[in-house]
N, C-alpha and C positions, 0 to 999 in steps of 0.2 A: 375915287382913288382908294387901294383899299389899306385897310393901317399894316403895320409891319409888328409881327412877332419875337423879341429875340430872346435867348434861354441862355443865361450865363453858370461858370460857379468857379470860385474863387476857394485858394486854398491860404490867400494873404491873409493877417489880418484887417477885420472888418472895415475899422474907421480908417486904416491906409488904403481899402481898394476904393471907399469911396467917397475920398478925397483925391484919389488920382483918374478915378471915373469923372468926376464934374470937372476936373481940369479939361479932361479930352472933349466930354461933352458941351462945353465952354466954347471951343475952337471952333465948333461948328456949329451950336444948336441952342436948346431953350430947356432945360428939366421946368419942367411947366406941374408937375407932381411926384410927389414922394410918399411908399405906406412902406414901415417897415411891418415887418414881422417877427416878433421877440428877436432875438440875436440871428437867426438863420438866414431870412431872407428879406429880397427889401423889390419892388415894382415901383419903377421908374418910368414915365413918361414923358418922353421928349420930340420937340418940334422941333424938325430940322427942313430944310430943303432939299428935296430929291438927290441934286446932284452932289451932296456931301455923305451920301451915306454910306456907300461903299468907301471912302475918309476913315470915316468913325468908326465900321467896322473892324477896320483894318487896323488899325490903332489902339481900339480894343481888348483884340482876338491876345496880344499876349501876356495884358492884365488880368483878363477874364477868359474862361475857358469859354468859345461861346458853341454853343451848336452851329453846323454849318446851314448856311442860306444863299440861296441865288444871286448873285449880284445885278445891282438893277441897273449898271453901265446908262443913268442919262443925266444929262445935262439940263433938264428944265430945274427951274428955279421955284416951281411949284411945292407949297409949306406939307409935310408927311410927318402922320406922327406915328411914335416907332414907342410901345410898348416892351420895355426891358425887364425881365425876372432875372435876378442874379440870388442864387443859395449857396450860401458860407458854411464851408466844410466844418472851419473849426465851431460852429455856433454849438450852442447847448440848449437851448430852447428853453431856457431862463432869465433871461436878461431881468435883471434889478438894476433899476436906476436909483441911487437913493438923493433924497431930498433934504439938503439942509433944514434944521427946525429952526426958525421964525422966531426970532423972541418978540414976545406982544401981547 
């Protein structure tokens, strides 16, 4: 079975598209991995079953601006996993996280 590609990009901010990305992907599936990439972008790997994914898509598409894809219209119950790229408009390609100092 072959995996599925999908190409997003969001103009929200960051941590609201995706905290409302894993709500949607919740409903139907498993984020099974996460890499971000500084503030810009982030690759999401998620297992779903076949017949949810035209769901997820759909449900997506007006969170995330997604590139269009063929829809797979089946009903097996067979597990697919679906490689998500989504790039954040507003990123700056800086992120600092800063870390509280530790007294000790």
């Amino acid at each position: 079975m072959e995996n599925l590609f999908w190409v997003g990009y969001s103009n929200t901010e960051r941590h609201t598209a995706i905290d409302e990305i894993k709500k949607l992907v919740s409903k139907y599936g498993d984020i099974v991995d996460v890499h971000l990439f500084s503030d810009i972008s982030l690759n999401m790997t998620i297992e779903i079953e076949e017949c949810y994914i035209d769901k997820l898509y759909d449900e997506l598409t007006p969170i995330v601006g997604l590139q269009k894809v063929p829809y797979l219209n089946s009903m097996s119950t067979k597990e697919r996993t679906v490689y998500f790229n989504i790039t954040f408009a507003k990123g700056t390609g800086n992120l600092k996280i800063e870390v509280p100092s530790v007294p000790g």
